[in-house]
C-alpha positions in Angstrom: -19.5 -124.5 120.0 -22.9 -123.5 118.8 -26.2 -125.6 118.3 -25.7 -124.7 114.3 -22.0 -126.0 114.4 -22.7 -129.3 116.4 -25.6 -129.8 113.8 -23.3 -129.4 111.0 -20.6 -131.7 112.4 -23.5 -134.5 112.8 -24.8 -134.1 109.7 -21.2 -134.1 108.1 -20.3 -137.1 110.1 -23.8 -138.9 108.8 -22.8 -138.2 105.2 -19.3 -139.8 105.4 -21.0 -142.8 107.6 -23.5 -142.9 104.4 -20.5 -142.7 102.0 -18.4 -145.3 102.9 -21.0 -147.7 105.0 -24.3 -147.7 103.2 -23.8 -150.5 100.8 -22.1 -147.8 98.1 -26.1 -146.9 97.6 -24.8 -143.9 95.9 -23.6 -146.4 92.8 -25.4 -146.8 89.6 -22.9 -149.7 88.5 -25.5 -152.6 89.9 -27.0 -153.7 86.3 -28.2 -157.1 84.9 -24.3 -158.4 83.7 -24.1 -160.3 79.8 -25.2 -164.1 79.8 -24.9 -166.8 78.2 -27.9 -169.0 77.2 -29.5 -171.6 79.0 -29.4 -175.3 78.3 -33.2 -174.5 77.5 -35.4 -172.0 78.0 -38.2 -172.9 80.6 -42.0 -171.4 80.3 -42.6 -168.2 81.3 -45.8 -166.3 82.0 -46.2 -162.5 82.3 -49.1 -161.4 84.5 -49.9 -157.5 84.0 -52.1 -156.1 86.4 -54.6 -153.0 84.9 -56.5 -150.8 86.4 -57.7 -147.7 83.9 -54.6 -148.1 82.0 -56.0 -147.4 78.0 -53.5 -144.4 77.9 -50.6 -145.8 78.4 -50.8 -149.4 77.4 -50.7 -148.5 73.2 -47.1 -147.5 74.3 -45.9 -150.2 77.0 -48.2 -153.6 75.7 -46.9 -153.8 72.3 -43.0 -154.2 73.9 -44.5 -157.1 75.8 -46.5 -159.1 73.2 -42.7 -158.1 70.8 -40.5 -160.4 73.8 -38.1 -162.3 71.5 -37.8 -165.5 73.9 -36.6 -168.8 72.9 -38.9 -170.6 74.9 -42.3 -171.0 75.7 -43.9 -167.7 77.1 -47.6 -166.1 77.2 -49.0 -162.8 78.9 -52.0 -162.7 80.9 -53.3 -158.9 81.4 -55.5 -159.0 84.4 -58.6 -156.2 83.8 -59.1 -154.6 87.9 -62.2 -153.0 87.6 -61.0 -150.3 84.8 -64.0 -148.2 83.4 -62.1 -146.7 80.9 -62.0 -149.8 78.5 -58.5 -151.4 79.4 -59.6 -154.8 78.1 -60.6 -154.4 75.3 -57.7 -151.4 74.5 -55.5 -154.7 74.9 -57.4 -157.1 72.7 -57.4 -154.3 70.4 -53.5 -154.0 70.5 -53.0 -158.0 70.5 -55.0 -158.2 67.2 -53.4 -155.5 65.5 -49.5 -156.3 66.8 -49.2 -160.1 67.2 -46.5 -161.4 69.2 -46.9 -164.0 72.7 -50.7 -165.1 73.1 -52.7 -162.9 75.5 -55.2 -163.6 77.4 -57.5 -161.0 78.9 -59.7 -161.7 82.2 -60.9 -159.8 85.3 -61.1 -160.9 88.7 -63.7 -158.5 89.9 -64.0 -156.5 93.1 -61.6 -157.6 95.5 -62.5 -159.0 99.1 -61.8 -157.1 102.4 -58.4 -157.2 103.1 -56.7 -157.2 99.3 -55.2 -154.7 97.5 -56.4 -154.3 94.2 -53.1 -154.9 93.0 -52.4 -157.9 94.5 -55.9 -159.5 94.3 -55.2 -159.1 90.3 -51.5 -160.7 90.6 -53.2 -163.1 92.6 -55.9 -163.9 89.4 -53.1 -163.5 86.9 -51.2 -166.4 88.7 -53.9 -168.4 89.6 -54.6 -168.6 85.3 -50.8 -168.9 84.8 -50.9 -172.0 87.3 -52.8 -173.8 84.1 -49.4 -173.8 82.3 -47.1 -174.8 84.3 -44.4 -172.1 84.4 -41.0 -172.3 85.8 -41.3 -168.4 85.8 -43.8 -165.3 86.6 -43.0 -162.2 85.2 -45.1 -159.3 87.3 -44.7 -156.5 85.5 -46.8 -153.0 85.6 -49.4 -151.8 82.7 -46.8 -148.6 82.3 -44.1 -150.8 82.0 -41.8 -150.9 78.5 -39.5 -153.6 77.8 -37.0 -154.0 75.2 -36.9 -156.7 72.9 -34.6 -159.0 74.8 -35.8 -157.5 78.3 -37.4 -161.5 79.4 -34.6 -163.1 77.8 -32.1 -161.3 80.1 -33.7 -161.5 83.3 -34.7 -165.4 82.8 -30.7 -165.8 82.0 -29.8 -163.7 85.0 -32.3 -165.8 87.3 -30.7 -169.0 85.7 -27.1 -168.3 86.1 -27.2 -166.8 89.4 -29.7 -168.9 91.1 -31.6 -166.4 91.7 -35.9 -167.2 93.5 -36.4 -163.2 92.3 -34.9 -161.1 89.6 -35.9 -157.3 89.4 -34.8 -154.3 87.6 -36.1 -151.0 89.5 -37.4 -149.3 85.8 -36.1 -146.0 84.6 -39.1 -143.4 85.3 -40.2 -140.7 83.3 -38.0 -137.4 83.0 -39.5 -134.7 81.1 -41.3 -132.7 82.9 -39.2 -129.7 84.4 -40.8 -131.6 88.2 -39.6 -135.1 87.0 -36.3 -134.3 86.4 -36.3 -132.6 90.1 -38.3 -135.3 91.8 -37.6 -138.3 89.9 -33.9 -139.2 90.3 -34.2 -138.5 93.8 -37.1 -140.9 94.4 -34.5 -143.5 93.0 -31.9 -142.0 95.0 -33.6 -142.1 98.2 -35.0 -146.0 97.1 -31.6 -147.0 97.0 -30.2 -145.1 99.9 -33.1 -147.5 101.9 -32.7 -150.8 100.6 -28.7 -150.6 98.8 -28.8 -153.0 95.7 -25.5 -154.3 96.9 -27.2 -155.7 100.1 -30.3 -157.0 98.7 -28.5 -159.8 96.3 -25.8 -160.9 99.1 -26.5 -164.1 100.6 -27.2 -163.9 104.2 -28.3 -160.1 104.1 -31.2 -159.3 105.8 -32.1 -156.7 102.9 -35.0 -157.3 100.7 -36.5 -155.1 98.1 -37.8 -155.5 94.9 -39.2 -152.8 92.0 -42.4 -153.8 91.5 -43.1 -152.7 87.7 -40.2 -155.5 86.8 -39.9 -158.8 89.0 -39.1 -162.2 87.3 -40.3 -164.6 90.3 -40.1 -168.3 90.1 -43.2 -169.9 90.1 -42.2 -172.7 93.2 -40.3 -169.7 94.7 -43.9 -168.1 94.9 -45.7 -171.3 96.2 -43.6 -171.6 99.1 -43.8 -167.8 99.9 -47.4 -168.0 99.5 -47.3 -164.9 97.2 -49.5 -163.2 96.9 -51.6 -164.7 99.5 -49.0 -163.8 102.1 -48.8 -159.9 101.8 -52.3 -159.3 100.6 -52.6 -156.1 102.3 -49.7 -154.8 101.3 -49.8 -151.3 99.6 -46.0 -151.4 98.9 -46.5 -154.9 97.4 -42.6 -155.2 95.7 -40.7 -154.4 98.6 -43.4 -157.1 100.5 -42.8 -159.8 98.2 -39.2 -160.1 98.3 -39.4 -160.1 102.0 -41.7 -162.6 101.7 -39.2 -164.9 99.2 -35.7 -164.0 101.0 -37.7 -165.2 104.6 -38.8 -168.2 102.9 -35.2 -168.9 102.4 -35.3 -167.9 98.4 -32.6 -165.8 96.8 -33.0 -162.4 95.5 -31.7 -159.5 93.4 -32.5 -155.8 92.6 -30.5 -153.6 90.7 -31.0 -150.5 87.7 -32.9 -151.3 84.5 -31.5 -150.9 81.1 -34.1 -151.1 78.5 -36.8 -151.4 80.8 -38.8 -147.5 80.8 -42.1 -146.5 82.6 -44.4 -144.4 80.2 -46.5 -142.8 83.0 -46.3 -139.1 83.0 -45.9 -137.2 86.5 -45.8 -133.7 84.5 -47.0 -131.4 87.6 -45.9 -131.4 91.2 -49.2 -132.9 92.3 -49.1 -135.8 90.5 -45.8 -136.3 92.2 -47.1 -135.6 95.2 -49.9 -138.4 95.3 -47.4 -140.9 93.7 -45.3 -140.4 96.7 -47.9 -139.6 99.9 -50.3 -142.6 99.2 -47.9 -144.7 100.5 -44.9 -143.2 102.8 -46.3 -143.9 105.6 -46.7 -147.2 105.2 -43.2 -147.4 104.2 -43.1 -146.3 108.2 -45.3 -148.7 109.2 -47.8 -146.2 110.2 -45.6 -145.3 113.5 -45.8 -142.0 114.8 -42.3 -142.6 116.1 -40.9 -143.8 112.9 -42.4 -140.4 111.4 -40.9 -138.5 114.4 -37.5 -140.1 113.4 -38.0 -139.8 109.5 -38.4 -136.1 109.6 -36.0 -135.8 112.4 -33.9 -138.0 110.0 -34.2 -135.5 107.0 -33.5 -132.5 108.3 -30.4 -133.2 110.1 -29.1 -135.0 106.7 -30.3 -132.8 104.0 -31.9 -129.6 105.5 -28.8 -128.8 108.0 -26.2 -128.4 105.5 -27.7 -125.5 103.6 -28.7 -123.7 106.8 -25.1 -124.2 108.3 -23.8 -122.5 105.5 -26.5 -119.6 105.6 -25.9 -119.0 109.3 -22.0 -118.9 108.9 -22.8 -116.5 106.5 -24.9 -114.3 108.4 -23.1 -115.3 111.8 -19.5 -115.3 110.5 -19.0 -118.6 112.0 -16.1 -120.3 109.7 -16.7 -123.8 111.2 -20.6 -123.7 110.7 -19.9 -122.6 107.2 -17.1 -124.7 106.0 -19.3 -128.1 108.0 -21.9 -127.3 106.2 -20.3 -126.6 102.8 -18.8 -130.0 103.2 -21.5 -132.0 104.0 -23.4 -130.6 101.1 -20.5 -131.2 98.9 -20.6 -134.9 100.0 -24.6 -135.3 99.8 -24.2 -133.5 95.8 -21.6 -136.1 95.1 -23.2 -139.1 95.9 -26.4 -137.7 93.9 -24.5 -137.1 90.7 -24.6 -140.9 90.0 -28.2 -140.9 90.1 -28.1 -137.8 87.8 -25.9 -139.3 85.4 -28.1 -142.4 84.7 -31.5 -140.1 84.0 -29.3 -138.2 81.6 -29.9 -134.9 83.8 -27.4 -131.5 84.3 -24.9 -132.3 87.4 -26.0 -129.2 88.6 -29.1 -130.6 90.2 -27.3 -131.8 92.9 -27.2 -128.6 94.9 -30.7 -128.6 94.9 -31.4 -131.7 96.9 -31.5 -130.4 99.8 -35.3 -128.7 98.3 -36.6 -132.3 96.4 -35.6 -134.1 100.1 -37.8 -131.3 102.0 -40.4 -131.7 99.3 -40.4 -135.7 100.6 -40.2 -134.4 103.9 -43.5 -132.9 103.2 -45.2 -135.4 101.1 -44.2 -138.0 104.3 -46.1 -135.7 106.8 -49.2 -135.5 104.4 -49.3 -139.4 103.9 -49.4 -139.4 107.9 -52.0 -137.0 107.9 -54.5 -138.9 105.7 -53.7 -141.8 107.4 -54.8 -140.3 111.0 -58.0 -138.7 109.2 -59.0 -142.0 108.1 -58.8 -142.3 104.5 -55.7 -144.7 104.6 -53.8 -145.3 101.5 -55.7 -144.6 98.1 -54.5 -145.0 94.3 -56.7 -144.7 91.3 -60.1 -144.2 93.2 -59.6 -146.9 95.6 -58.9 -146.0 99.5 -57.6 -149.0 101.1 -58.1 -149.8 105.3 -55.6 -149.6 107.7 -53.8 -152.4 108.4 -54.9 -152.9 112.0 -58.7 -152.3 110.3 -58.1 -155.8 108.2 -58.9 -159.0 109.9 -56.2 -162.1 109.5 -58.0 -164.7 108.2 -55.2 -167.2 107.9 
């Protein structure tokens, strides 16, 4: 047989190993179930990190300070250096809407070796620490909730014993590149770290979304969060590895009433969302990278080409492997589809939004190797083997 029809056959045999081993990542059925109420409702705080976040917060702050919660709950929006007047865009909105107390602070610059991120969480926490919560919710500045969004995740951390509750929030799909990229960002997300995996006990599989995580507060002490991954540039997936190997319980599945506002509206926004931090999804491993792209092709980039080349060749078996692989990679992407509310036929075109990762991952290695390590709005952070320990 030729090199095309062996490529086919292992890219065909990947997809049914993917199908019916990968945790059923392809499912969109993994949602927070209905729950009773509590005996009582313990404290929560909700600590919102903010850096140069004025546009969007008169849409996603007002569904915070509106949480109708039965117990005792207050948000602290942590200020990280914005210079286009987040603070006092949030005061602003807390005097004119009302609802749970906020309190408005900044940390100031952070020290070598924090994220910007994190070193906010890590002030947000510290001031939540004052009230003695049972709960932290960490939740992102573009981040809407509905109005029973808190109530639901503090039941479903209740009831199921659960250290970390998060719900990976749907994104924005309007623009005609969100609704190509977007789903398949989830898609891919899941295909990683299967939400199936991640809340069974004994599974090594850890993940969290990192705009909605309900954490509990001694679950965070004994993690040392966010002390523990301060480096981190994908912080989410970092803290619930942190949690699960500090022997706390954790669970990840699809949001319902819990939206992002940010706008990607053109390709390059995408683009930057993605590259500034692929790589160190990889670990920064030339290797890893090798495998990724190696990885991609053979999975989403060989089916079309099969078909094209039994075409051309008039090779039946390259053309009918391919045809079914693709059919099997379109299937498990309609799910995906389905919950953004987007046509099924998108699917067919995955095979172009997974090369358009492909290329976004070899840019985020390429910055990396020129030095300028992971950035996001106007900060570049050091690589990790740059940052001293200093535990």
């Amino acid at each position: 047989m030729s090199a095309v029809v062996w490529c086919a056959a292992g890219s065909l045999a990947a997809w049914l190993w993917l199908l019916l081993c990968q945790g059923g990542f392809w499912r969109t059925d993994v949602r927070l179930p209905p729950l009773g109420a509590p005996d009582a409702w313990p404290g929560v705080c909700v600590v919102v990190p903010a850096r140069d976040e004025a546009a969007v917060l008169p849409v996603s702050l007002p569904s915070v300070l509106a949480q109708d919660y039965p117990g005792r709950a207050e948000v602290f929006l942590v200020d990280d250096g914005s210079t286009d007047g987040t603070g006092d865009v949030a005061r602003e909105l807390a005097r004119r809407h009302g609802g749970l107390p906020l309190t408005v602070d900044a940390p100031g610059e952070p020290p070598a070796g924090w994220t910007g991120k994190l070193w906010a969480v890590r002030h947000g926490i510290a001031l939540a620490r004052a009230r003695d919560p049972e709960y932290l919710l960490l939740t992102d500045a573009d981040i809407a909730h509905a109005p029973d969004s808190l109530r639901r995740l503090v039941a479903a951390a209740r009831s199921g014993g659960f250290d970390v509750v998060s719900q990976m929030a749907r994104l924005r799909v309007e623009s005609r590149w969100e609704r190509l990229v977007v789903p398949a960002f989830v898609y891919f997300f899941a295909q990683l770290y299967p939400f199936r995996w991640i809340g069974k006990t004994g599974a090594r599989t850890a993940a969290a979304a990192g705009g909605c995580v309900l954490l509990r507060a001694g679950a965070a002490a004994r993690a040392r969060i966010p002390d523990a991954i301060r480096h981190a540039v994908i912080d989410d997936v970092a803290l619930a590895r942190a949690v699960k190997r500090s022997g706390g319980r954790i669970w990840l599945g699809l949001a319902d009433g819990v939206d992002s506002v940010r706008p990607y509206p053109r390709l390059p926004d995408l683009w930057h969302m993605v590259s500034r931090s692929a790589y160190a999804q990889l670990r920064h491993s030339p290797v890893l990278l090798a495998g990724t792209v190696a990885g991609l092709t053979l999975v989403y980039l060989v089916p079309p080409v099969a078909v094209l080349a039994g075409a051309v060749t008039g090779s039946a078996a390259a053309a009918v492997l391919g045809a079914a692989a693709w059919l099997v990679m379109a299937g498990t992407y309609v799910p995906m589809l389905r919950h953004y509310r987007q046509p099924w036929w998108l699917a067919p075109l995955l095979p172009f939004t997974a090369s358009l990762y492909l290329l976004m991952t070899v840019d985020s290695a390429v910055r990396h190797h020129r030095g300028r390590g992971a950035a996001w709005k106007g900060r570049t952070y050091a690589r990790p083997e740059a940052v001293p320990d200093e535990r």
